[in-house]
MDAnalysis code that builds the backbone (N, CA, C; Angstrom):
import MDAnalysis as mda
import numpy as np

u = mda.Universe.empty(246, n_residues=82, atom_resindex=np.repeat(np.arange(82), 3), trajectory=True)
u.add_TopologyAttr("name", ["N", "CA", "C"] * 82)
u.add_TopologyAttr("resid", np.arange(1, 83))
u.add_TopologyAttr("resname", ["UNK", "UNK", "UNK", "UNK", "UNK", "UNK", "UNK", "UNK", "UNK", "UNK", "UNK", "UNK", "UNK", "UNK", "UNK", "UNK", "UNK", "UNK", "UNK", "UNK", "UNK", "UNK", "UNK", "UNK", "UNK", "UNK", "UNK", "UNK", "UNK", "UNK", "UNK", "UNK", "UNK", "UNK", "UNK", "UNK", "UNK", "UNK", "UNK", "UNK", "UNK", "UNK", "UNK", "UNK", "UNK", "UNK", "UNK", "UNK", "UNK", "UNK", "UNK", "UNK", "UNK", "UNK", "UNK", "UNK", "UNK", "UNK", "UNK", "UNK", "UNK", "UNK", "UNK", "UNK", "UNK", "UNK", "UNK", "UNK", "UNK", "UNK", "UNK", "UNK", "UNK", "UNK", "UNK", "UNK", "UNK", "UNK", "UNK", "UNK", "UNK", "UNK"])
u.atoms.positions = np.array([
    [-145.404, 49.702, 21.457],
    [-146.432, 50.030, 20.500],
    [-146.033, 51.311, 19.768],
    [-146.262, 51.698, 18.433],
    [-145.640, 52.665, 17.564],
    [-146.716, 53.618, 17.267],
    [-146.548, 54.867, 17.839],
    [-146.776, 55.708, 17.301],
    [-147.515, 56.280, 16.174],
    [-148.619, 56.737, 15.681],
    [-148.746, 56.961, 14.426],
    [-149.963, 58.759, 14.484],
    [-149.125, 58.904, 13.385],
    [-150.311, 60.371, 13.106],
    [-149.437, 61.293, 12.188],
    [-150.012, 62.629, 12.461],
    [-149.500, 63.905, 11.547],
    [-148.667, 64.294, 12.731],
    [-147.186, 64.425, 12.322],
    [-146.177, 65.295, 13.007],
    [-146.476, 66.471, 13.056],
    [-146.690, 67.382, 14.072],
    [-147.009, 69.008, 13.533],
    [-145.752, 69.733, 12.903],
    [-146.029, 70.772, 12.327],
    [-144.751, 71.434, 11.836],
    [-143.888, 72.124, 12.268],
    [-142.685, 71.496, 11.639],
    [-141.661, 71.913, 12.630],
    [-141.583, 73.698, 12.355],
    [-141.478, 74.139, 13.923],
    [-141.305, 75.847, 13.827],
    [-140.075, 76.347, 12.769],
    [-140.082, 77.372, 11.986],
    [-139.039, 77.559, 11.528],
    [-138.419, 79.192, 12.112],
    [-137.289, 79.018, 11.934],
    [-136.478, 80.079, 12.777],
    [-136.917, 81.295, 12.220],
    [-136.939, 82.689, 12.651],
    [-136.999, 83.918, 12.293],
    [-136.046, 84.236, 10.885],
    [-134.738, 83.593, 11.070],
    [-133.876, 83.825, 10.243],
    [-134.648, 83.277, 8.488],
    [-134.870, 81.711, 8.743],
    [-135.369, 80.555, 7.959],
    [-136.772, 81.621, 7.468],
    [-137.688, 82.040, 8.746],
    [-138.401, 82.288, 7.827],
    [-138.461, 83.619, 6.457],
    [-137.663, 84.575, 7.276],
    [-137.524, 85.428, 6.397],
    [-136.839, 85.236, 4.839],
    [-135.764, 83.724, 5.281],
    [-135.588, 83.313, 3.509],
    [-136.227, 82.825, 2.816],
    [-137.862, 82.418, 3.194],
    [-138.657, 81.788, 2.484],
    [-139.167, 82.792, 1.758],
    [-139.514, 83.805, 3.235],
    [-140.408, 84.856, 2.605],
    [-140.240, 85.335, 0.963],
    [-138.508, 85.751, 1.583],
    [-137.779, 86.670, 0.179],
    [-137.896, 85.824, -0.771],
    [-137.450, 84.151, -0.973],
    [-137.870, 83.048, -2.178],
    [-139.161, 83.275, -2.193],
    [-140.188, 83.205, -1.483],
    [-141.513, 83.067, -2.557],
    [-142.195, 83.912, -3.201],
    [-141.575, 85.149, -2.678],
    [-142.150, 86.748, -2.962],
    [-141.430, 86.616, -3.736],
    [-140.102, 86.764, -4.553],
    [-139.136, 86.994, -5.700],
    [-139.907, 86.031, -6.634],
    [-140.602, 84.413, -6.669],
    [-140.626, 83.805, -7.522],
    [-142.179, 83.592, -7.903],
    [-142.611, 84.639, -6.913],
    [-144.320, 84.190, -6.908],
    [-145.156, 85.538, -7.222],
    [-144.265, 86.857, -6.320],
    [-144.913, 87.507, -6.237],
    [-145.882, 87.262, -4.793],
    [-146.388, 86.617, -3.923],
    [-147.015, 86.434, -3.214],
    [-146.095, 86.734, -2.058],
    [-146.743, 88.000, -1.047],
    [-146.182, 88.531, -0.490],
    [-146.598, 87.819, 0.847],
    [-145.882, 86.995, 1.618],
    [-146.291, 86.647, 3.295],
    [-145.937, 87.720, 4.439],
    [-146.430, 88.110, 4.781],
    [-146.192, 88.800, 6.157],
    [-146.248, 87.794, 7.150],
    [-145.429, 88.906, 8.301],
    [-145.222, 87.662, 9.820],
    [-146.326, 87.303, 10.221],
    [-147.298, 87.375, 10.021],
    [-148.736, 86.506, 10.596],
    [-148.909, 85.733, 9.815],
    [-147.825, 85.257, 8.668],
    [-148.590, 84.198, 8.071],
    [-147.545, 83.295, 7.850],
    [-146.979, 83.354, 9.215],
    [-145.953, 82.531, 9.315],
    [-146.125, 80.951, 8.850],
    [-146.754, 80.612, 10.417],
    [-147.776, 78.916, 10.343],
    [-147.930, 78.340, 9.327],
    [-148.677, 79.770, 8.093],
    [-149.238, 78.559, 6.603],
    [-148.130, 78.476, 6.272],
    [-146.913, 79.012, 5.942],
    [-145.473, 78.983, 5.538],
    [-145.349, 77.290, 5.915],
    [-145.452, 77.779, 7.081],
    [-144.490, 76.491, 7.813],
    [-145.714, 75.476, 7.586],
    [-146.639, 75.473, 7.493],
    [-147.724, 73.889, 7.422],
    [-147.326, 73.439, 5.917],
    [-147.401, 74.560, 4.762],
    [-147.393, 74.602, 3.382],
    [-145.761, 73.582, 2.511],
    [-144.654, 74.550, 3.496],
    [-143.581, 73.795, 3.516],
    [-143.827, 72.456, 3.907],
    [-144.037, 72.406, 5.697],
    [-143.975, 71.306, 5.717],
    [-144.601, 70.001, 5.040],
    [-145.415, 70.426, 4.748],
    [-146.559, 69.093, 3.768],
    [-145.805, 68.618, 2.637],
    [-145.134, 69.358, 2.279],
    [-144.733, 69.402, 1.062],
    [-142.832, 68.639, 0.937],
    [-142.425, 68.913, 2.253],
    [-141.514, 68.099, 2.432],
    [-141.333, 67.192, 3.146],
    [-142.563, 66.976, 3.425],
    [-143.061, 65.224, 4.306],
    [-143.461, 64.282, 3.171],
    [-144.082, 65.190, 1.701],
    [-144.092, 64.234, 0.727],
    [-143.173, 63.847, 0.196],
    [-141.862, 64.643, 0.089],
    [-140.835, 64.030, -0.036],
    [-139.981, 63.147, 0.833],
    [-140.330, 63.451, 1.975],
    [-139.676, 62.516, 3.061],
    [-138.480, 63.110, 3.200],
    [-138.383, 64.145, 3.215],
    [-137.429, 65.615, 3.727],
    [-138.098, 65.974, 4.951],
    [-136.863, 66.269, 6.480],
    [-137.541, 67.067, 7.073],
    [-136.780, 68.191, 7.813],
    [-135.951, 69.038, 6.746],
    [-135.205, 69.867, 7.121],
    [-135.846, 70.991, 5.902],
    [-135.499, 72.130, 6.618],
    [-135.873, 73.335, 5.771],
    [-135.043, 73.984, 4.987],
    [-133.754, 73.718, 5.255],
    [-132.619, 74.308, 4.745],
    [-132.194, 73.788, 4.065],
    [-132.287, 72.264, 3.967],
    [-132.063, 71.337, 2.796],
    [-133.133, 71.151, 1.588],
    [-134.181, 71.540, 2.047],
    [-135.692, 71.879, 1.075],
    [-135.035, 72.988, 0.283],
    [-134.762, 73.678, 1.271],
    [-134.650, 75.419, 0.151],
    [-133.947, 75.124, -0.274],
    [-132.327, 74.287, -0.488],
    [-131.235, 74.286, -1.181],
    [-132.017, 73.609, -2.489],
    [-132.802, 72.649, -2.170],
    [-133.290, 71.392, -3.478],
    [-133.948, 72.701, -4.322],
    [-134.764, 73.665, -3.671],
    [-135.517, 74.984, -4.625],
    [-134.384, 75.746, -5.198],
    [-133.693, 76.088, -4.509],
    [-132.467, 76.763, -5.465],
    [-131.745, 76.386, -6.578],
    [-131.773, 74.834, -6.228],
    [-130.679, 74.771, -7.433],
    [-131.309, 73.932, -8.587],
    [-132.869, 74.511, -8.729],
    [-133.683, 74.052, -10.185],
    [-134.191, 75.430, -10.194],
    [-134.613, 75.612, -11.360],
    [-135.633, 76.554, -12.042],
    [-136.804, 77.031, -11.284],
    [-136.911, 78.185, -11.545],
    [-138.390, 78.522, -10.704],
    [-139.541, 78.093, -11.513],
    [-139.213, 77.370, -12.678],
    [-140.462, 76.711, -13.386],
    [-140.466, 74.962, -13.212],
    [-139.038, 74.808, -12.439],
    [-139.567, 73.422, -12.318],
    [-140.687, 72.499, -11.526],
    [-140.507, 71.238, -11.483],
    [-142.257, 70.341, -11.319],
    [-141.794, 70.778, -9.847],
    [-140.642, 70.917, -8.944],
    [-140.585, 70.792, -7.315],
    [-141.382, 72.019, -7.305],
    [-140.831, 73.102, -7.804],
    [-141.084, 74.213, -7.487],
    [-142.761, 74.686, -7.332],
    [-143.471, 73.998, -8.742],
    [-144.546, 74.599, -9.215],
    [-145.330, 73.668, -8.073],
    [-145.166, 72.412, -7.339],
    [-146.017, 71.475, -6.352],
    [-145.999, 72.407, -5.140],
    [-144.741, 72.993, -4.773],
    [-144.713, 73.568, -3.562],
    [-145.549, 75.137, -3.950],
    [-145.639, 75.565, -5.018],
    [-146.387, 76.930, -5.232],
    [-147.744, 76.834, -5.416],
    [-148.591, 75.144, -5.993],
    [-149.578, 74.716, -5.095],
    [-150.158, 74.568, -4.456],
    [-149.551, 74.628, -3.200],
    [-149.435, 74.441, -1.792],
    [-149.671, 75.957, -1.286],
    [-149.026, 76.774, -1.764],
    [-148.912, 78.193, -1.158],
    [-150.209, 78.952, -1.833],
    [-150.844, 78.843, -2.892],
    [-151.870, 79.564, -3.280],
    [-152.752, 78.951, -3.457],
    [-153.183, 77.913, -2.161],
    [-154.377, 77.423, -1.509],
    [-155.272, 78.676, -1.625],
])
């Protein structure tokens, strides 16, 4: 019988998170501190379960190599200024 529900989010490393941090603060302005790790990681993750991505490092590469005005970018900055 199969399984079904919300995967929780995968933890992201100390390292991982601090490169989000520095990407979303450089492109947002929105500053996360370490207590706000979790929404990081729920915000990401939602957002690359809609893509059917479930790596973080391969997410951030797809953010890097478009525009900080593109449609990926501006869905996932959506997400972050819940």
């Amino acid at each position: 019988m199969a399984q079904w529900g919300i995967k929780p989010a995968v933890p992201m490393s100390e390292e991982q998170f601090r490169l989000w941090q520095t990407l979303v603060e450089s492109r947002t302005g929105i500053l996360l501190q370490p207590t706000r790790k979790l929404f990081l990681e729920t915000c990401v993750t939602t957002r690359m379960r809609e893509l059917g991505m479930e790596d973080y490092d391969n997410y951030y590469e797809r953010l890097m190599a478009g525009s900080p005005g593109s449609s990926e970018w501006v869905a996932l900055t959506d997400k972050l200024a819940v």
